[in-house]
PDB file of N, H, CA, C and O in Angstrom:
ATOM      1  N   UNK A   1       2.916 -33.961  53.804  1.00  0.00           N
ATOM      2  CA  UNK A   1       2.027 -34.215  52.696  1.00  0.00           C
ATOM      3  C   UNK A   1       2.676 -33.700  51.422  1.00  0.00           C
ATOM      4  O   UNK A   1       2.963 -32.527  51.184  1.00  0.00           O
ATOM      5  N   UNK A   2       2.893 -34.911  50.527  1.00  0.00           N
ATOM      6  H   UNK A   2       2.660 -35.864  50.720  1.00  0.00           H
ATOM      7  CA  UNK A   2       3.292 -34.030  49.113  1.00  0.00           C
ATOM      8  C   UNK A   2       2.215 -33.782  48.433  1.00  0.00           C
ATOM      9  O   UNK A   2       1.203 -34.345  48.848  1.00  0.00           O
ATOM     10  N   UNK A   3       2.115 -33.142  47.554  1.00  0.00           N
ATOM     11  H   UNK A   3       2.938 -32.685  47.216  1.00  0.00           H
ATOM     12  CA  UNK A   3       1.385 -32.390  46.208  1.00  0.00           C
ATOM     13  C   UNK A   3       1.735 -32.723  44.933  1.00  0.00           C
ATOM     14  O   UNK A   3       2.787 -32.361  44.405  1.00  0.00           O
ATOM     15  N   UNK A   4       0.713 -33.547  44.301  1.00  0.00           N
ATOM     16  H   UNK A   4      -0.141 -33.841  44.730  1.00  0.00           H
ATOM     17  CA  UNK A   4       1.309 -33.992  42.940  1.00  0.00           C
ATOM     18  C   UNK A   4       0.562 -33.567  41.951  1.00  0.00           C
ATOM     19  O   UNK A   4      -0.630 -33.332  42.147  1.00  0.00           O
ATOM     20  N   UNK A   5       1.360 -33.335  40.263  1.00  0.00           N
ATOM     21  H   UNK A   5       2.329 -33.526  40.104  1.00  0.00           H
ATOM     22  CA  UNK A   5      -0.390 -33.034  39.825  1.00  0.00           C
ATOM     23  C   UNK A   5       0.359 -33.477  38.335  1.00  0.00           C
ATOM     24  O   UNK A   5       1.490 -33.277  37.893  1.00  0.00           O
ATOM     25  N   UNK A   6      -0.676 -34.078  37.871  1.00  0.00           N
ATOM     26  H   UNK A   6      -1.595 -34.240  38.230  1.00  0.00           H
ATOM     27  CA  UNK A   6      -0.463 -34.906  36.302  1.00  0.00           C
ATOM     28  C   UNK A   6      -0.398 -33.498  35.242  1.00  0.00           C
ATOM     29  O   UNK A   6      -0.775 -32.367  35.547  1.00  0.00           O
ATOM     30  N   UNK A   7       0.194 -33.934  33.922  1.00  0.00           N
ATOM     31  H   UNK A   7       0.501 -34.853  33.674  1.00  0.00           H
ATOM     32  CA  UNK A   7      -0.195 -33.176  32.834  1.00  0.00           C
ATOM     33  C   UNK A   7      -0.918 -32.677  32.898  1.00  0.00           C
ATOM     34  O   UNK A   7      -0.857 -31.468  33.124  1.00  0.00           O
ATOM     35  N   UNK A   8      -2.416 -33.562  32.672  1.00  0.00           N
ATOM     36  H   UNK A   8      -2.466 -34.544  32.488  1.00  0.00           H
ATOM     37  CA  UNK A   8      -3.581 -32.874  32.355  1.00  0.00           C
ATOM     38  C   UNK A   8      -3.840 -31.475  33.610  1.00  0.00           C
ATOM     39  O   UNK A   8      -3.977 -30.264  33.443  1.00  0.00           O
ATOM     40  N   UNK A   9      -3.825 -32.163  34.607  1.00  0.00           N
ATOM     41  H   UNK A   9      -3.714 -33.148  34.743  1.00  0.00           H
ATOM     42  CA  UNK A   9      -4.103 -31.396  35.399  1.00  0.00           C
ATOM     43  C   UNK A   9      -3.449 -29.590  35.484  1.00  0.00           C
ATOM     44  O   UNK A   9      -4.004 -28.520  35.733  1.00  0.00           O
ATOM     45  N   UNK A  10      -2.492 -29.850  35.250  1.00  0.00           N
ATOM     46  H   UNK A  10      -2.041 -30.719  35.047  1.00  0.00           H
ATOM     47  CA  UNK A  10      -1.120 -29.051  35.247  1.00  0.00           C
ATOM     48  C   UNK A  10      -1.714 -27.989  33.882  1.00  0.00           C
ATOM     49  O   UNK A  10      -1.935 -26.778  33.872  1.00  0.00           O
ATOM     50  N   UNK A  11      -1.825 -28.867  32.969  1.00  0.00           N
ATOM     51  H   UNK A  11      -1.645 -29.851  32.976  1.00  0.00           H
ATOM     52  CA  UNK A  11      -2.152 -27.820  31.933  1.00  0.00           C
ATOM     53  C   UNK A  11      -3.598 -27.447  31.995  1.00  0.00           C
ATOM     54  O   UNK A  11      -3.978 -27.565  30.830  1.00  0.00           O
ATOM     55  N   UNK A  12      -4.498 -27.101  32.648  1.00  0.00           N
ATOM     56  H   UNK A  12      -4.189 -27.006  33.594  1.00  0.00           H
ATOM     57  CA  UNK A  12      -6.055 -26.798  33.138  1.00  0.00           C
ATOM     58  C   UNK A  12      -6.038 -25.890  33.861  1.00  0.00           C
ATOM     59  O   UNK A  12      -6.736 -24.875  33.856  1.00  0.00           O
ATOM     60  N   UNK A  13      -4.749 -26.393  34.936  1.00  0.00           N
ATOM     61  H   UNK A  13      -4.182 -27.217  34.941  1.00  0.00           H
ATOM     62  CA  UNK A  13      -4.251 -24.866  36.337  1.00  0.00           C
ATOM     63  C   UNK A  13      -3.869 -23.690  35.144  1.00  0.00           C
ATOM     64  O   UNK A  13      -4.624 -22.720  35.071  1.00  0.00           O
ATOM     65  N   UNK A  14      -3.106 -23.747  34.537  1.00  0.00           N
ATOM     66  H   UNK A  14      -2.493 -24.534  34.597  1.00  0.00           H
ATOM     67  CA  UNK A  14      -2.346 -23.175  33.370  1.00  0.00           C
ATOM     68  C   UNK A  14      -3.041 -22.329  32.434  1.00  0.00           C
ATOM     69  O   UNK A  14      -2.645 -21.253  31.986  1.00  0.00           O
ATOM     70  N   UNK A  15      -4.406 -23.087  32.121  1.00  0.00           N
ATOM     71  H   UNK A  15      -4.728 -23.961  32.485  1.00  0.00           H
ATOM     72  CA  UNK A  15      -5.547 -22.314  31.136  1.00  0.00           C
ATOM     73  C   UNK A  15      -6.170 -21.858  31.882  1.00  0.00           C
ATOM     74  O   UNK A  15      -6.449 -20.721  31.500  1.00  0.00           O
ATOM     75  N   UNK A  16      -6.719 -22.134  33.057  1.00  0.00           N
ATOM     76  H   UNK A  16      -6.492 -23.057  33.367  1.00  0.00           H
ATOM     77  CA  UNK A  16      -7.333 -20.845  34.389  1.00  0.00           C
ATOM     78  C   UNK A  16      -6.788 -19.667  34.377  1.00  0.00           C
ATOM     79  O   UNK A  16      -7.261 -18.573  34.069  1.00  0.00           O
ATOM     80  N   UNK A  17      -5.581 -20.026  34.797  1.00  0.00           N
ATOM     81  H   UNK A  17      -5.196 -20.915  35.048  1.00  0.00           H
ATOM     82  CA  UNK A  17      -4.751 -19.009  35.428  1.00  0.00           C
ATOM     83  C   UNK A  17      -4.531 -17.644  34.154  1.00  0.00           C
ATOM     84  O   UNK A  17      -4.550 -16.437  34.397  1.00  0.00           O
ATOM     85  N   UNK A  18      -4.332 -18.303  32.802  1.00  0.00           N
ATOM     86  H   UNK A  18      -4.316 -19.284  32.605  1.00  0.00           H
ATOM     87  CA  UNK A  18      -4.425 -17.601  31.867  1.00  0.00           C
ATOM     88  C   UNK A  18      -5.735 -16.671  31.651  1.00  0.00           C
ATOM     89  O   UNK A  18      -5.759 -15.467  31.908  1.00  0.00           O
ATOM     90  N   UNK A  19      -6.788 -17.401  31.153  1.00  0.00           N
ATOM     91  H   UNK A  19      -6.768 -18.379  30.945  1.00  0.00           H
ATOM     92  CA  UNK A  19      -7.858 -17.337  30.948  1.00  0.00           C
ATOM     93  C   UNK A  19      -8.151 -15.667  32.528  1.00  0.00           C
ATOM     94  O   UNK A  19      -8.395 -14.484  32.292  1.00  0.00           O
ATOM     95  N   UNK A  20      -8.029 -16.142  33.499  1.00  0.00           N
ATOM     96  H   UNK A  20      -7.831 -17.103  33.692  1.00  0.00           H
ATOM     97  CA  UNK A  20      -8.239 -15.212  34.821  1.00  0.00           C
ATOM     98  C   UNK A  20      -7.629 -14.134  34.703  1.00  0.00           C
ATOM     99  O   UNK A  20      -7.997 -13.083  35.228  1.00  0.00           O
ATOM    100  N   UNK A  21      -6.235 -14.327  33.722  1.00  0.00           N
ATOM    101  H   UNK A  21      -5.936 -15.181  33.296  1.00  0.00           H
ATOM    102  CA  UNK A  21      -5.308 -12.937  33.966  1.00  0.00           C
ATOM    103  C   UNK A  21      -5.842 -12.287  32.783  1.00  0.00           C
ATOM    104  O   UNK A  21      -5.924 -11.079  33.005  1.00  0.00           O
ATOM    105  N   UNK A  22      -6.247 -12.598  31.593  1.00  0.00           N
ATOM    106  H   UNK A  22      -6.181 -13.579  31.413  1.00  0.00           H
ATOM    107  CA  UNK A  22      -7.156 -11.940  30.648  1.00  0.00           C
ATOM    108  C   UNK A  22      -8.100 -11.123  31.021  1.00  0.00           C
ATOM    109  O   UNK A  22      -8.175  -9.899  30.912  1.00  0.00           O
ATOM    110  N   UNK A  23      -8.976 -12.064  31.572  1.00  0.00           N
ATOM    111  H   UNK A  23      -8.915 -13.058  31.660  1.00  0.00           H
ATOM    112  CA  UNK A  23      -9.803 -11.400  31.922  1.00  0.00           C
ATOM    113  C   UNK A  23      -9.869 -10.189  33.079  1.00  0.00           C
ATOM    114  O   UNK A  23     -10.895  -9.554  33.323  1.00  0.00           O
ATOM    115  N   UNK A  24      -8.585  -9.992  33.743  1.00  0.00           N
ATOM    116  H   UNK A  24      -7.751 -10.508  33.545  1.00  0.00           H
ATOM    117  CA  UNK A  24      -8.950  -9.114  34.859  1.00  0.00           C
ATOM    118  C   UNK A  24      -7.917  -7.594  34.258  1.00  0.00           C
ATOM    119  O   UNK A  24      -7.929  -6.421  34.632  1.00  0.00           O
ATOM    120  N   UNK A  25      -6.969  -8.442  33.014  1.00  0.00           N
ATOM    121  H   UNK A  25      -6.959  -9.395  32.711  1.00  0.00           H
ATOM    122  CA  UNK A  25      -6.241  -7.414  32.370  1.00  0.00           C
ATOM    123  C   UNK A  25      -6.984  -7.316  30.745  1.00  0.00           C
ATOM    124  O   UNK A  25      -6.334  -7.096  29.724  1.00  0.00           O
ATOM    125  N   UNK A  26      -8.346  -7.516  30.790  1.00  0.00           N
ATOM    126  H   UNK A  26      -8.874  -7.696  31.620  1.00  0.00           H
ATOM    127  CA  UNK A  26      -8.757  -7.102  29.107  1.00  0.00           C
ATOM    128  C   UNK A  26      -7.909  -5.833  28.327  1.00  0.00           C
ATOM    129  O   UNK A  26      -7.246  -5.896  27.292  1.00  0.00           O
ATOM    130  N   UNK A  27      -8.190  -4.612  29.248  1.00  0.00           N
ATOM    131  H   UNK A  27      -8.729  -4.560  30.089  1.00  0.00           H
ATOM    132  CA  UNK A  27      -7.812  -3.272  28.729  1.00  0.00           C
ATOM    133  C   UNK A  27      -6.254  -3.841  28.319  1.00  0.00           C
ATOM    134  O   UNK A  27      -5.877  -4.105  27.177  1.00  0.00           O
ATOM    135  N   UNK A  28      -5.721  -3.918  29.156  1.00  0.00           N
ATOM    136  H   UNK A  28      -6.027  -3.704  30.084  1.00  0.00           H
ATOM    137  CA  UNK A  28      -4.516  -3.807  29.023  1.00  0.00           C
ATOM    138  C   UNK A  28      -3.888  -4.742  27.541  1.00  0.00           C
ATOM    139  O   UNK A  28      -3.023  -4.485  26.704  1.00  0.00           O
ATOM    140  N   UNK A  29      -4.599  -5.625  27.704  1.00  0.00           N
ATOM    141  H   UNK A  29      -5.301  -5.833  28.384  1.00  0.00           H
ATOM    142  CA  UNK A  29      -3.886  -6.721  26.380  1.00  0.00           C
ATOM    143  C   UNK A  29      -4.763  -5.981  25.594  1.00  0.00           C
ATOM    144  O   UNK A  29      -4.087  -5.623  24.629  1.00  0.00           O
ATOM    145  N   UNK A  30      -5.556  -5.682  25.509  1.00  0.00           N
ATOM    146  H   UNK A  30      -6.105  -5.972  26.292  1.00  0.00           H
ATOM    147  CA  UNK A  30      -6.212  -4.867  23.972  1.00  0.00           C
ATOM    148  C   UNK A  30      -5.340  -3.925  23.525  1.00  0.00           C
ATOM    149  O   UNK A  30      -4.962  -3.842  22.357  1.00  0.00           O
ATOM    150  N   UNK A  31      -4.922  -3.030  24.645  1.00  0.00           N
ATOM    151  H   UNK A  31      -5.229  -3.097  25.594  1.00  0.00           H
ATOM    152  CA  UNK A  31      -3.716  -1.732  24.050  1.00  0.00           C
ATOM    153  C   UNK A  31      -2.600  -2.407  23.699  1.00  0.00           C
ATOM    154  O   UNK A  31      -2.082  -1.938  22.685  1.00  0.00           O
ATOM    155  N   UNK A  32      -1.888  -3.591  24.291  1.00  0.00           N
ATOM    156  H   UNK A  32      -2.309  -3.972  25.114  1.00  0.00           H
ATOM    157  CA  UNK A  32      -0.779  -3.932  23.779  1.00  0.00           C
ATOM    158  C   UNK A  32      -0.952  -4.750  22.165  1.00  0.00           C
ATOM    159  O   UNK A  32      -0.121  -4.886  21.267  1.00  0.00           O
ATOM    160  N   UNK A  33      -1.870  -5.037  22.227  1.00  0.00           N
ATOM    161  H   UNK A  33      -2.545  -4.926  22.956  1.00  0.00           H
ATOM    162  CA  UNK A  33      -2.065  -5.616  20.363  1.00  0.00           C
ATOM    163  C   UNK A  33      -2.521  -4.976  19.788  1.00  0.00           C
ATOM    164  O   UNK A  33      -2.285  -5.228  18.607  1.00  0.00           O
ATOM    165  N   UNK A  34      -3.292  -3.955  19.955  1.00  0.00           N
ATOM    166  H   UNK A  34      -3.484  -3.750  20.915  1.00  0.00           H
ATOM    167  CA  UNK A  34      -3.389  -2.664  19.410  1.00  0.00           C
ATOM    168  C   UNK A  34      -2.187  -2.199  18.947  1.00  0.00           C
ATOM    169  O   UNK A  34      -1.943  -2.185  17.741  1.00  0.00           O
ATOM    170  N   UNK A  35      -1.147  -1.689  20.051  1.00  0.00           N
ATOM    171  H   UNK A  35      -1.346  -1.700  21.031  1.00  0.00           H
ATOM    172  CA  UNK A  35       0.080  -1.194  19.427  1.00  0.00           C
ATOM    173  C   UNK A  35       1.056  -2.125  18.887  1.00  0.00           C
ATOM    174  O   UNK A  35       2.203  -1.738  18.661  1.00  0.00           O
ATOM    175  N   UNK A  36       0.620  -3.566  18.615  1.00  0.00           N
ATOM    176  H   UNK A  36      -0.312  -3.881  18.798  1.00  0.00           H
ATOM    177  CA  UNK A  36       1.516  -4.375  18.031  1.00  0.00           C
ATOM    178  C   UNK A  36       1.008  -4.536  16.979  1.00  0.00           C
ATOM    179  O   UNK A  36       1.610  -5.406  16.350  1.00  0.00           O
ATOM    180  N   UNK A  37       0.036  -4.053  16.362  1.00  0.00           N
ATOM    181  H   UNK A  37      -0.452  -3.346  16.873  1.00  0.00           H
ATOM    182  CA  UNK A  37      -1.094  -4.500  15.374  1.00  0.00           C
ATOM    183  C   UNK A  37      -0.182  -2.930  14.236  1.00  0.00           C
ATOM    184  O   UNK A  37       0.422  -3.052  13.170  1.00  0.00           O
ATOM    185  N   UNK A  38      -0.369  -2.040  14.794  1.00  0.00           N
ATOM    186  H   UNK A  38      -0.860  -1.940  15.660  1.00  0.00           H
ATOM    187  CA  UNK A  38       0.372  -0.646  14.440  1.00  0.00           C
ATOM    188  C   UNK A  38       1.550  -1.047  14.402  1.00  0.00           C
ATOM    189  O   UNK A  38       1.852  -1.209  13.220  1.00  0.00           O
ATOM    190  N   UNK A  39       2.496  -1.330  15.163  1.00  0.00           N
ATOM    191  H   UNK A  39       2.250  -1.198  16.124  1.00  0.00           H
ATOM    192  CA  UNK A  39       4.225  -1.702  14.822  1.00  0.00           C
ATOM    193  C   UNK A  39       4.077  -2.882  13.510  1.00  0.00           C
ATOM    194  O   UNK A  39       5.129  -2.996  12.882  1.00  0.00           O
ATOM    195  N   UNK A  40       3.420  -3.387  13.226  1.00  0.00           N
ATOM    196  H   UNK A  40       2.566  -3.294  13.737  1.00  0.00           H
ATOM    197  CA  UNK A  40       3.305  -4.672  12.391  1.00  0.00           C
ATOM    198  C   UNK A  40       3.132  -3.534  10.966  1.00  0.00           C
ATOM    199  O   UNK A  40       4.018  -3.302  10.144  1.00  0.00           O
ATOM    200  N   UNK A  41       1.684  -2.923  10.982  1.00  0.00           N
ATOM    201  H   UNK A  41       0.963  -3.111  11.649  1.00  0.00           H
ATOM    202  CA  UNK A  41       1.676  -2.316   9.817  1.00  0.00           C
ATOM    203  C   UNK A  41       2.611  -0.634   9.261  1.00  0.00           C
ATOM    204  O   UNK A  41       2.464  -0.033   8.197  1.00  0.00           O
ATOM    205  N   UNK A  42       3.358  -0.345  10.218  1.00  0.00           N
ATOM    206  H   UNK A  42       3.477  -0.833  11.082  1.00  0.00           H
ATOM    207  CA  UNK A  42       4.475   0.308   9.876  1.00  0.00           C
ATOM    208  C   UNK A  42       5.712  -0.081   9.676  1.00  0.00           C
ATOM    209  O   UNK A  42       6.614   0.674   9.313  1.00  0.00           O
ATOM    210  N   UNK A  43       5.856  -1.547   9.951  1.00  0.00           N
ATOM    211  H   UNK A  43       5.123  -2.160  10.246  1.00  0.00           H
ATOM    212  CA  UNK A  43       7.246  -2.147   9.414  1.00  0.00           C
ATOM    213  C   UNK A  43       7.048  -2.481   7.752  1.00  0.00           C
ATOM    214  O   UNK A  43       7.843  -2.364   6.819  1.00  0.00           O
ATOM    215  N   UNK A  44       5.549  -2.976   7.802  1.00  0.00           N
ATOM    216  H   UNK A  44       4.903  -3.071   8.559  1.00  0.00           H
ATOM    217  CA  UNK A  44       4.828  -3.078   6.353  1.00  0.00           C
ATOM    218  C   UNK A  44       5.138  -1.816   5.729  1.00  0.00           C
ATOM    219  O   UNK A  44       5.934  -1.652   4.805  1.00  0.00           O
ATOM    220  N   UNK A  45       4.676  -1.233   6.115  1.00  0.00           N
ATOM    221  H   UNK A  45       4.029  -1.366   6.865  1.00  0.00           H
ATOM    222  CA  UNK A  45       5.143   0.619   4.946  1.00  0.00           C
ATOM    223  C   UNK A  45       6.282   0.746   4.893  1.00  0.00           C
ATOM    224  O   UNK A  45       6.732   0.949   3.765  1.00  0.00           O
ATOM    225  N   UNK A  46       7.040   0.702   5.791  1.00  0.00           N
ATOM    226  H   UNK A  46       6.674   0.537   6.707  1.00  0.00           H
ATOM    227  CA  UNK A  46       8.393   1.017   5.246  1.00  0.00           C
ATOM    228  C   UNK A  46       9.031   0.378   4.904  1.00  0.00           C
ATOM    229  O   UNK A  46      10.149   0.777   4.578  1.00  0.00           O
ATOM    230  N   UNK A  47       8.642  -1.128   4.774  1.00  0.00           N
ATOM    231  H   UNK A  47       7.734  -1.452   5.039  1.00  0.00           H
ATOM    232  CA  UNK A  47       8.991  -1.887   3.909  1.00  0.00           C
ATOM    233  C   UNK A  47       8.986  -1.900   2.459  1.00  0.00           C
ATOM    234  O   UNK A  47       9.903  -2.255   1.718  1.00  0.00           O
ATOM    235  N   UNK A  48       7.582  -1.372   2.083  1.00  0.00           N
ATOM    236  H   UNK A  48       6.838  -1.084   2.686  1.00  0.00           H
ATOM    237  CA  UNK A  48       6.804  -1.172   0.989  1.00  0.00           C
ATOM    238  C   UNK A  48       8.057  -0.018   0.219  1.00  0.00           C
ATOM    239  O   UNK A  48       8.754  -0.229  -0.774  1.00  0.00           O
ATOM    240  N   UNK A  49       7.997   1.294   1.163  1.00  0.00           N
ATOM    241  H   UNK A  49       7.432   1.465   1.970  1.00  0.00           H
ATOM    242  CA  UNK A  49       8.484   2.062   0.583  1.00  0.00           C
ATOM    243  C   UNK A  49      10.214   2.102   0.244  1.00  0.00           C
ATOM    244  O   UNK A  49      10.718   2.938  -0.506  1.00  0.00           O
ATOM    245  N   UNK A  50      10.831   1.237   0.817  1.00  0.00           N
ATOM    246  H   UNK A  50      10.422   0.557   1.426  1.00  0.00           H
ATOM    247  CA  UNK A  50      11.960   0.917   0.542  1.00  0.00           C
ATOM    248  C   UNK A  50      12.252   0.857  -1.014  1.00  0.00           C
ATOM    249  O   UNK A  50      13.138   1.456  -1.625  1.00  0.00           O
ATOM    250  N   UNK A  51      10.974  -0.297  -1.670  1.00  0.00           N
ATOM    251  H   UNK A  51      10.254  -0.783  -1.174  1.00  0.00           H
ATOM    252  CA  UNK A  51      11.244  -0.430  -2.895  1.00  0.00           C
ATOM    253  C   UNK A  51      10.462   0.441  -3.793  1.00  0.00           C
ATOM    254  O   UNK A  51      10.052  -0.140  -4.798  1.00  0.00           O
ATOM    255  N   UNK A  52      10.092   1.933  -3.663  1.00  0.00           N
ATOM    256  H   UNK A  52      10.425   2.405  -2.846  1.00  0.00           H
ATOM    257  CA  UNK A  52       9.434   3.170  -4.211  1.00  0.00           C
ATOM    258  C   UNK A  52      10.542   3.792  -4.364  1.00  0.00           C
ATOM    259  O   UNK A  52      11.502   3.784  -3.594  1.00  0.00           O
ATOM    260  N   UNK A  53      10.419   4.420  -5.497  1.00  0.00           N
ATOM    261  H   UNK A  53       9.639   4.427  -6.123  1.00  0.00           H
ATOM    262  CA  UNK A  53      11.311   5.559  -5.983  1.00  0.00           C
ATOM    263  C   UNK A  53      11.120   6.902  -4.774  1.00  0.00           C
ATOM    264  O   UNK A  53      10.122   7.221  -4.128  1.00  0.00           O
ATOM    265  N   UNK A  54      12.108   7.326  -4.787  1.00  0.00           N
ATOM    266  H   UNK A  54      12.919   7.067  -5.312  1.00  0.00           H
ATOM    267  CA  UNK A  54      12.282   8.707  -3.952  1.00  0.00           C
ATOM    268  C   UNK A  54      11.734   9.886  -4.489  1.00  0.00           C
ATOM    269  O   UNK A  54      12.055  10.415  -5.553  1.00  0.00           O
ATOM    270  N   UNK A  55      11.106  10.163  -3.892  1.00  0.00           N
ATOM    271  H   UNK A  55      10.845   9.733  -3.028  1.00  0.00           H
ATOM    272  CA  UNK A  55      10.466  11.852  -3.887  1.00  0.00           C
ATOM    273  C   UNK A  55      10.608  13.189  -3.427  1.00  0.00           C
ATOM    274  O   UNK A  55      10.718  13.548  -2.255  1.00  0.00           O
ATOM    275  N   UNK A  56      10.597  13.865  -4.403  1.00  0.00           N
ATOM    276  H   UNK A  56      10.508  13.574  -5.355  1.00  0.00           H
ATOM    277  CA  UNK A  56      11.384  15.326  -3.475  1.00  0.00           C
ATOM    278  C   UNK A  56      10.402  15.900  -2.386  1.00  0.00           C
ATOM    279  O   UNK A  56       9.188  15.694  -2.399  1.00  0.00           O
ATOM    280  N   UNK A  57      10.952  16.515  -1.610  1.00  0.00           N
ATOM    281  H   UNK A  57      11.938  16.683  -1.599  1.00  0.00           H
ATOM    282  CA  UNK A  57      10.418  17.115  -0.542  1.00  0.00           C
ATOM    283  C   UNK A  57       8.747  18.274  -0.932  1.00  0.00           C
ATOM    284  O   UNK A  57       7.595  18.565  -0.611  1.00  0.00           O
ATOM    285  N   UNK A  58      10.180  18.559  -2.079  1.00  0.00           N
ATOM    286  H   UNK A  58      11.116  18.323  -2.340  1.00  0.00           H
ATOM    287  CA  UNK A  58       8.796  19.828  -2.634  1.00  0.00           C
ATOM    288  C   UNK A  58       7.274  19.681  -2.922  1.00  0.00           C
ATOM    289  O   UNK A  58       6.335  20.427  -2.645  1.00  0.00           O
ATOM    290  N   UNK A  59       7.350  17.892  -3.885  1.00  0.00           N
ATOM    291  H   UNK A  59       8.113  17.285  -4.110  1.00  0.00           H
ATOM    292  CA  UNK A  59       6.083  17.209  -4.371  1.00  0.00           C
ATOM    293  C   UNK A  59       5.118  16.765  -3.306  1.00  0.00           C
ATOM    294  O   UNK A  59       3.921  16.476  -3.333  1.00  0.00           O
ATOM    295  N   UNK A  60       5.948  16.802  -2.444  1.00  0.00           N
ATOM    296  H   UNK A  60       6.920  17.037  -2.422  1.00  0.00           H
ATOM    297  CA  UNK A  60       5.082  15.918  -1.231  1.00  0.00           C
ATOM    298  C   UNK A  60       4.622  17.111  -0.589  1.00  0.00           C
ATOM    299  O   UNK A  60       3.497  17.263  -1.063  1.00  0.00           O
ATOM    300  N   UNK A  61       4.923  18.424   0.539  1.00  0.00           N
ATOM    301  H   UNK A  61       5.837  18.300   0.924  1.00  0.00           H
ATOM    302  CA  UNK A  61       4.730  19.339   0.629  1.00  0.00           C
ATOM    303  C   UNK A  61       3.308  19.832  -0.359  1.00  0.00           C
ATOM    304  O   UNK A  61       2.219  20.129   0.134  1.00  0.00           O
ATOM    305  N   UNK A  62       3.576  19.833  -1.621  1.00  0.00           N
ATOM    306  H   UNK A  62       4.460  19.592  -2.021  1.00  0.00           H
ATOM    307  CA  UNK A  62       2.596  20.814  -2.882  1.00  0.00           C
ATOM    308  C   UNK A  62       1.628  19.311  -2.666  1.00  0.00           C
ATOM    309  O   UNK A  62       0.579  19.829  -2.284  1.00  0.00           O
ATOM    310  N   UNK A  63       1.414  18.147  -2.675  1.00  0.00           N
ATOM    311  H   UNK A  63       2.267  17.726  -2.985  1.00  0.00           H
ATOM    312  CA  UNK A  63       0.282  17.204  -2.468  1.00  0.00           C
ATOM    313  C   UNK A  63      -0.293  17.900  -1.333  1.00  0.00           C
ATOM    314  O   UNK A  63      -1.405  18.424  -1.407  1.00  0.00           O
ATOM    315  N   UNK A  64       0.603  17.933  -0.015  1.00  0.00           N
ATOM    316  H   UNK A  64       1.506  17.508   0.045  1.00  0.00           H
ATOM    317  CA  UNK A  64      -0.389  18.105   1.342  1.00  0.00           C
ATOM    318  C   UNK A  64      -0.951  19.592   1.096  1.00  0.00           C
ATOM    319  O   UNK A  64      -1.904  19.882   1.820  1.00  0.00           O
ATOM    320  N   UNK A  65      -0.598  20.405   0.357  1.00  0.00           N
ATOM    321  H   UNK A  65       0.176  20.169  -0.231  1.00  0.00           H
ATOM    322  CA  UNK A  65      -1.074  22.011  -0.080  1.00  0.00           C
ATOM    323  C   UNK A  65      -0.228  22.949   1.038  1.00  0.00           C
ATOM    324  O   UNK A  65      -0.484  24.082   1.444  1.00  0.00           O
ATOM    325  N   UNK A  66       0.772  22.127   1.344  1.00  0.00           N
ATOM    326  H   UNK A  66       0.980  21.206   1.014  1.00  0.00           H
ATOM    327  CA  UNK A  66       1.655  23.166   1.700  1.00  0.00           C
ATOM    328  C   UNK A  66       2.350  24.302   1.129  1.00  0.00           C
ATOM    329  O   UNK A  66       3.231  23.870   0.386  1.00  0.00           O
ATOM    330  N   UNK A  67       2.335  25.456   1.153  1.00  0.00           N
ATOM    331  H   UNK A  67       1.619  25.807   1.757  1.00  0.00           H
ATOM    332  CA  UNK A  67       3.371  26.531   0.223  1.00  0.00           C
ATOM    333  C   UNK A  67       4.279  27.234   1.120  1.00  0.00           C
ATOM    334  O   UNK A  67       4.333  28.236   1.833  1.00  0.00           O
ATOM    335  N   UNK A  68       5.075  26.071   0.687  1.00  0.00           N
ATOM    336  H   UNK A  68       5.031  25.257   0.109  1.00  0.00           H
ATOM    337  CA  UNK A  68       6.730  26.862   1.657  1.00  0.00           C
ATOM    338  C   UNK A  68       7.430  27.351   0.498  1.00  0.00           C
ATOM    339  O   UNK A  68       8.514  27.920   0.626  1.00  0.00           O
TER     340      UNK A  68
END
């Protein structure tokens, strides 16, 4: 007996199968776009800050109320 299966069909097995692994891995894909959501907006900052003038150590320190 062969087994045949059209496009449509093929792509339906495909959105199940997806759709099933979502759902039985929610947690898991939430933490991974979570932490891709974070890698996204820290490439943004240091992007940002690339084109900011440099700041001494000291100013930044005396903002956070550090006294070294």
């Amino acid at each position: 007996m062969n087994a045949t299966l059209d496009t449509a069909e093929l792509k339906q097995l495909l959105k199940d199968a997806l759709l099933e692994l979502l759902e039985e891995h929610r947690e898991d894909f939430q933490e991974i776009l979570a932490e891709t959501l974070e890698d996204v907006a820290m490439i943004k900052a240091i992007h940002e800050g690339e084109n900011t003038p440099l700041v001494e150590k000291e100013d930044i320190l005396r903002l956070l109320g550090d006294t070294q």
